[in-house]
C-alpha positions as CSV (number, residue, x, y, z in Angstrom):
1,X,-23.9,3.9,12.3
2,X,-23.7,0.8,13.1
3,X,-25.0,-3.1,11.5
4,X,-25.3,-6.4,13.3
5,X,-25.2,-10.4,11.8
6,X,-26.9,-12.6,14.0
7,X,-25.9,-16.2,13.2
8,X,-27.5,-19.3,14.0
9,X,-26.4,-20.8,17.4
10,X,-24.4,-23.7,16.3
11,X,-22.4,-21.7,14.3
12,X,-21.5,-18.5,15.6
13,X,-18.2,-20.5,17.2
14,X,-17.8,-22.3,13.9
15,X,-17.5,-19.2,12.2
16,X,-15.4,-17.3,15.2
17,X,-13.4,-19.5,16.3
18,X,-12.5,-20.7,20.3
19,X,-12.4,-17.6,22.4
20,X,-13.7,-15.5,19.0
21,X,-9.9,-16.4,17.6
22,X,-10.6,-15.3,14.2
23,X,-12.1,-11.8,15.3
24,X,-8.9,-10.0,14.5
25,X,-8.6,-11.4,11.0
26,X,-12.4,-10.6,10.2
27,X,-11.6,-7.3,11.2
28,X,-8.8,-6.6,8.8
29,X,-10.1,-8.2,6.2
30,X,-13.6,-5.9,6.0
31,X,-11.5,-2.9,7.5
32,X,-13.9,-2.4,10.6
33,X,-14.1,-2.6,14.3
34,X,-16.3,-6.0,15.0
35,X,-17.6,-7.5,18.5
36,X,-19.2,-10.0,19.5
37,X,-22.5,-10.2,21.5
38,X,-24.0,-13.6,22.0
39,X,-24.7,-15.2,18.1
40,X,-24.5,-11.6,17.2
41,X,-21.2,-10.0,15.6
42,X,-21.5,-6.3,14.9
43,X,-20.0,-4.0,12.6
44,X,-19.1,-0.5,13.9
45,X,-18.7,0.9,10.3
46,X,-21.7,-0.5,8.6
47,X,-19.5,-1.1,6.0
48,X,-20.8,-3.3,2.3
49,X,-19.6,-6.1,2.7
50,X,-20.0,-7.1,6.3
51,X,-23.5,-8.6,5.9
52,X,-23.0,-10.6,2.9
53,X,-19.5,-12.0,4.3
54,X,-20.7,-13.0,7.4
55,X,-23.7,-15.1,5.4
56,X,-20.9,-16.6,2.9
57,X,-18.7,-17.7,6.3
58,X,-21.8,-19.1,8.5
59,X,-23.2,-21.2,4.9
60,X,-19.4,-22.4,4.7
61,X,-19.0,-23.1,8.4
62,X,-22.4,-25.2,7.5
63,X,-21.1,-27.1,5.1
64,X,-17.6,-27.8,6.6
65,X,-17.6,-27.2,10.3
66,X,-15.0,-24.7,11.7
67,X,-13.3,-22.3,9.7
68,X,-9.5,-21.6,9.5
69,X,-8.1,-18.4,8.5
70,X,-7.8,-19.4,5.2
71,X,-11.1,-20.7,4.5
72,X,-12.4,-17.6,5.8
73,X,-9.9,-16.0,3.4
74,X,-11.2,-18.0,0.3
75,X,-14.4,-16.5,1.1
76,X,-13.8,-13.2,1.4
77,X,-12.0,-13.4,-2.1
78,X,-14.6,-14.6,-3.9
79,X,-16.4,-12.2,-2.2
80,X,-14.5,-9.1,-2.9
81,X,-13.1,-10.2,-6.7
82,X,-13.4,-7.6,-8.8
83,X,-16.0,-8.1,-12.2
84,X,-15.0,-8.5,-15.2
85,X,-15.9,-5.1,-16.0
86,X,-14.0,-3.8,-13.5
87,X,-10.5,-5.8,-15.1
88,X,-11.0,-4.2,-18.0
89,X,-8.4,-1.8,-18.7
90,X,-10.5,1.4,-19.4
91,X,-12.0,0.6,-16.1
92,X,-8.9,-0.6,-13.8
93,X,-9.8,-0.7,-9.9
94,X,-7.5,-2.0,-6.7
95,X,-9.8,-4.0,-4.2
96,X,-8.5,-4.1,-0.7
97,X,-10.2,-4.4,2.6
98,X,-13.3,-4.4,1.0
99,X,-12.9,-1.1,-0.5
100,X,-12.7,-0.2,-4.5
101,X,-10.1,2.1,-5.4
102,X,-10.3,3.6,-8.4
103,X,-7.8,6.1,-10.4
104,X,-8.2,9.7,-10.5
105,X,-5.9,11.0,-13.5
106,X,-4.6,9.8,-16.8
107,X,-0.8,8.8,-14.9
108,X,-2.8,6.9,-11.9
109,X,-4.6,4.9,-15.0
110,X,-1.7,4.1,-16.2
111,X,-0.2,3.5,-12.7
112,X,-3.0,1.0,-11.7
113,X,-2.2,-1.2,-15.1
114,X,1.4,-1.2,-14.8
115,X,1.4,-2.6,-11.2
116,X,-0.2,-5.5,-12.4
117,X,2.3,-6.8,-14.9
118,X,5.5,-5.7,-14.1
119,X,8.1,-6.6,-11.6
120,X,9.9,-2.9,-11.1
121,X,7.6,0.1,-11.2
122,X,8.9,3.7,-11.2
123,X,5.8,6.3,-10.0
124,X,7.5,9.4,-10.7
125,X,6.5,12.9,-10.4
126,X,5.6,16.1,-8.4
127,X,3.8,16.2,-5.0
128,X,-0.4,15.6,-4.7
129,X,-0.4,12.9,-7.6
130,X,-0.7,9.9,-5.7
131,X,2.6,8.4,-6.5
132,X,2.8,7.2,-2.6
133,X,-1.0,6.4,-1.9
134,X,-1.7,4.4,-5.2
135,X,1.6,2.5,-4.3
136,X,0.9,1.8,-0.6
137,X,-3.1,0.4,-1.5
138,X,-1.6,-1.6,-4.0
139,X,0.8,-3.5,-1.7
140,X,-1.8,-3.7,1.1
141,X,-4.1,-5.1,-1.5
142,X,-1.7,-7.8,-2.6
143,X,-0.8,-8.3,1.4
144,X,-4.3,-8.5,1.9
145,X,-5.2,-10.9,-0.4
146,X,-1.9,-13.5,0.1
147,X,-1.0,-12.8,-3.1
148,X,2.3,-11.1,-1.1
149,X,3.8,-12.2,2.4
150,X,5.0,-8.5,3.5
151,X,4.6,-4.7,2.8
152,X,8.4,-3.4,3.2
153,X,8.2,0.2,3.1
154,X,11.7,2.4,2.8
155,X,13.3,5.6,2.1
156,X,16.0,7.4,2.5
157,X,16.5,10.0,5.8
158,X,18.1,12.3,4.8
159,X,16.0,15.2,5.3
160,X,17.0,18.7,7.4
161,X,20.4,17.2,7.4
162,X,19.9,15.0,10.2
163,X,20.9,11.4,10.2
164,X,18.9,8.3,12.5
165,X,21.2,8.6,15.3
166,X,21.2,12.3,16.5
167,X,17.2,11.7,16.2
168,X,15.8,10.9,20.0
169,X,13.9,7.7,20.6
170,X,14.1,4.3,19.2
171,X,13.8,3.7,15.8
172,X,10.2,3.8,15.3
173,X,10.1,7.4,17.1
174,X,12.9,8.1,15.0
175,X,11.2,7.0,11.5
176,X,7.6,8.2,13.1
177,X,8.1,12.1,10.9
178,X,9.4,10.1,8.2
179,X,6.2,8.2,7.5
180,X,3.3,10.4,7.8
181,X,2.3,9.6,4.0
182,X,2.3,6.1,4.7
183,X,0.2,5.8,7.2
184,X,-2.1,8.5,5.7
185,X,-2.4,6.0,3.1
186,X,-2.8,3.2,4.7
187,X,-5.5,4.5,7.3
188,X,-7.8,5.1,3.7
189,X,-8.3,1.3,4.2
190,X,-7.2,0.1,7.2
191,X,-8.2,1.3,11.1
192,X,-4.7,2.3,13.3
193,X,-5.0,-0.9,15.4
194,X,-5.4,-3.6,12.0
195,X,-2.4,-1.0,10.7
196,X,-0.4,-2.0,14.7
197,X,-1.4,-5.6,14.1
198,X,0.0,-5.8,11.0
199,X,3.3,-4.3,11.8
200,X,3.2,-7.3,15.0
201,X,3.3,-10.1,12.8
202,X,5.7,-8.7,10.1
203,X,3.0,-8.2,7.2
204,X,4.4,-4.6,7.3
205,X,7.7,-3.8,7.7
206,X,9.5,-0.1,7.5
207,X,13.2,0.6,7.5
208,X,15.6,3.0,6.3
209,X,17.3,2.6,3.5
210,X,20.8,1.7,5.0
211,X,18.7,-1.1,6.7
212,X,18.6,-2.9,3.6
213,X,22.1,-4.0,2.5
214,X,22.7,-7.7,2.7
215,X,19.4,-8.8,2.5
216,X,17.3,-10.7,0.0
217,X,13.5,-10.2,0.1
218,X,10.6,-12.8,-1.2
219,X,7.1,-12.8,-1.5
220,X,6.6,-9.1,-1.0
221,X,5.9,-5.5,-2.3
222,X,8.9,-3.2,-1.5
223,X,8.5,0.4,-1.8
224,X,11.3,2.7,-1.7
225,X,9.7,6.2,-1.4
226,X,11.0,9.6,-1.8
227,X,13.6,8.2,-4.3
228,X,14.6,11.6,-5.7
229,X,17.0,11.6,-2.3
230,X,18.7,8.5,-2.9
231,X,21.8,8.0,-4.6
232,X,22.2,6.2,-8.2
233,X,24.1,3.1,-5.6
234,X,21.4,3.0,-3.0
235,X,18.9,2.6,-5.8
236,X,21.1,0.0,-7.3
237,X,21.3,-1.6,-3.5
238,X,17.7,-1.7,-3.0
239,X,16.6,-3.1,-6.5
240,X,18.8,-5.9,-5.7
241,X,16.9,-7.2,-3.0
242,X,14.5,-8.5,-4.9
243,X,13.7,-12.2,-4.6
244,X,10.7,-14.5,-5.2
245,X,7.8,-13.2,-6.0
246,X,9.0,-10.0,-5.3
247,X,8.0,-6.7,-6.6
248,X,9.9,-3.0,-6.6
249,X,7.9,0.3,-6.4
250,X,10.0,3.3,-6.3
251,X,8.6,6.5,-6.2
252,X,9.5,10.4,-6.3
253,X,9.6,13.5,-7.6
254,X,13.1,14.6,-9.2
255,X,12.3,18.1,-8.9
256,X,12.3,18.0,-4.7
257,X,15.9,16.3,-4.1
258,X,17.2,17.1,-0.3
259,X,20.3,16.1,-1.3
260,X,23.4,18.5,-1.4
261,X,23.3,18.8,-4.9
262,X,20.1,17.3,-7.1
263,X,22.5,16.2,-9.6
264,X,23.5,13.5,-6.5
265,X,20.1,11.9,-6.9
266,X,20.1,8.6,-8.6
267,X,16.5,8.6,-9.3
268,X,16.8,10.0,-13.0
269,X,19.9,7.7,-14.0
270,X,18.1,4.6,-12.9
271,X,15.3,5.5,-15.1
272,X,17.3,6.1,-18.1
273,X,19.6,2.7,-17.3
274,X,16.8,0.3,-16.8
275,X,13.8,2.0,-18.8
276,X,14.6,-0.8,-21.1
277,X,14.6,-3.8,-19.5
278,X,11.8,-6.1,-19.6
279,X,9.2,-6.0,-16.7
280,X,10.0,-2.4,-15.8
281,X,7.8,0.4,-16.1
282,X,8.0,3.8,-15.7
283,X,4.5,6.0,-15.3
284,X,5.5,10.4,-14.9
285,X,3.1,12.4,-13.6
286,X,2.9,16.0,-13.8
287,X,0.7,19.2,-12.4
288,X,-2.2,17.9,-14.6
289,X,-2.7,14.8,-12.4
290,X,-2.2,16.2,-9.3
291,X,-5.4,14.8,-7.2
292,X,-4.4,16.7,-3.7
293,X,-6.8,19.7,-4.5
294,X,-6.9,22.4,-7.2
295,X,-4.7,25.1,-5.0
296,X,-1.6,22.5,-5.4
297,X,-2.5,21.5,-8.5
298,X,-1.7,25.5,-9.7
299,X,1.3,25.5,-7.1
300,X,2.9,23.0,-9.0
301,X,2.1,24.4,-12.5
302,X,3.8,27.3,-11.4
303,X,6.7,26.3,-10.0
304,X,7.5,24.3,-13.0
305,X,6.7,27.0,-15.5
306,X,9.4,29.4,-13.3
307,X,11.8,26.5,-13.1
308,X,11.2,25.8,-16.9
309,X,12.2,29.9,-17.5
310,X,15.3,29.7,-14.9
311,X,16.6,26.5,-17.1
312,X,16.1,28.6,-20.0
């Protein structure tokens, strides 16, 4: 289904821009497919916010003639805040692309908070929590809203025992099985092409791990998933990247390690070194906040109980 805005004639260009310009920005800011017929632009998601955007951007364009992107951004802000009920704690939310996401289990709760106020977060815990997705909306909303330049997504390959260069392709191919979660994620929000656009012009970047050394990163959310398979130094290596208004997600689940030996992850020993430090948080989950479905929710109870018997 479908929805349509028809604006006035002298200022549907206002509002779109020379040759409909801003088009692609409308587009990934209310997560929808939009075209243009005449004064009309129409929706192809008949998503909630479309209609009352497009009135705030044609009374703006009204008032101050053509619209940059980041007048039209200013707008879509003020259009999307979150209430003041909705910052209260009991009732955290993440607003991006004109969605509401809100948490599903006591760790996400907890999750959602944290990422607000601290500089290095550490999601940790087994599979179908929502370590990854909570972590990957987060940075898109704070992409989204310019509150962050980038997205930089990483994680080690070390899976099958197979390194990057005995893979086939470029590096994209090459990375392409590595980050299935992340565009699952992303898609929640975003269509593929606003996802394509956004890797175009650098507001989301993905590398591996070894792809980080010598750099310093600002104004961005970087996300080292699948930690449990990176060593206590490439840890170290990543979470000194961080530069202005910077902020560190690492996630994973110390129970899955592909390394040779678990006791080679450096997940656990990074925890317990920097647990203390101010502006680091650490949020575990466990099988009771598993949000995939109730089937893996009861695979990873038991798993952990027979683990929990083997230790014993």
């Amino acid at each position: 289904m479908s929805q349509s805005y028809v604006f006035k004639p002298d200022t549907v260009q206002l509002v779109l821009g020379a040759n409909d310009s801003n088009l692609p920005y409308l587009e990934m800011l209310v997560a929808s497919d939009l075209s243009v017929r005449g004064t009309s632009v129409i929706d192809s998601d008949d998503g909630p916010l479309f209609i009352p955007f497009m009135k705030r951007l044609e009374k703006a364009a009204e008032e101050r003639g053509a619209l940059k992107e980041a007048e039209i951004f200013m707008e879509f802000q003020l259009l999307s805040e979150p209430s003041p009920e909705e910052r209260m704690d009991n009732n955290p939310v993440i607003v991006a692309a004109g969605k509401s996401i809100y948490p599903k289990s006591r760790a996400e709760k907890e999750l959602f908070s944290v990422l607000r106020t601290s500089d290095v977060v550490f999601p940790v815990g087994p599979a179908g929590t929502g370590k990854t997705f909570v972590s990957v909306i987060w940075a898109l909303s704070e992409v989204l809203s310019g509150r962050k330049g980038k997205l930089l997504l990483t994680r080690p390959v070390v899976e099958a025992g197979e390194s990057l260069g005995f893979l086939p392709g470029d590096l994209k191919q090459k990375l392409g099985p590595y980050l299935n979660p992340f565009y699952d994620a992303a898609e929640y929000i975003l269509s593929p092409q606003q996802i394509r656009r956004m890797e175009e012009n650098g507001s989301i970047e993905i590398a591996p791990l070894a792809y980080m050394r010598g750099r310093s990163v600002n104004n961005a959310v970087m996300i080292l998933d699948e930690a449990q398979n990176a060593t206590r130094a490439q840890i170290k290596m990543f979470l000194t990247r961080l530069g202005e208004n910077c902020q560190a997600i690492v996630t994973g689940d110390p129970s899955q390690t592909d390394l040779p030996s678990r006791y080679d992850s450096g997940l656990e020993e990074s925890i317990r070194i920097l647990s203390g430090i101010k502006g680091v948080s650490v949020v575990r989950f466990t099988h009771s906040d598993t949000v995939r479905s109730r089937i893996v929710r009861e695979i990873v109870r038991a798993y952990s109980c027979a683990e929990d018997g083997n230790e014993e």
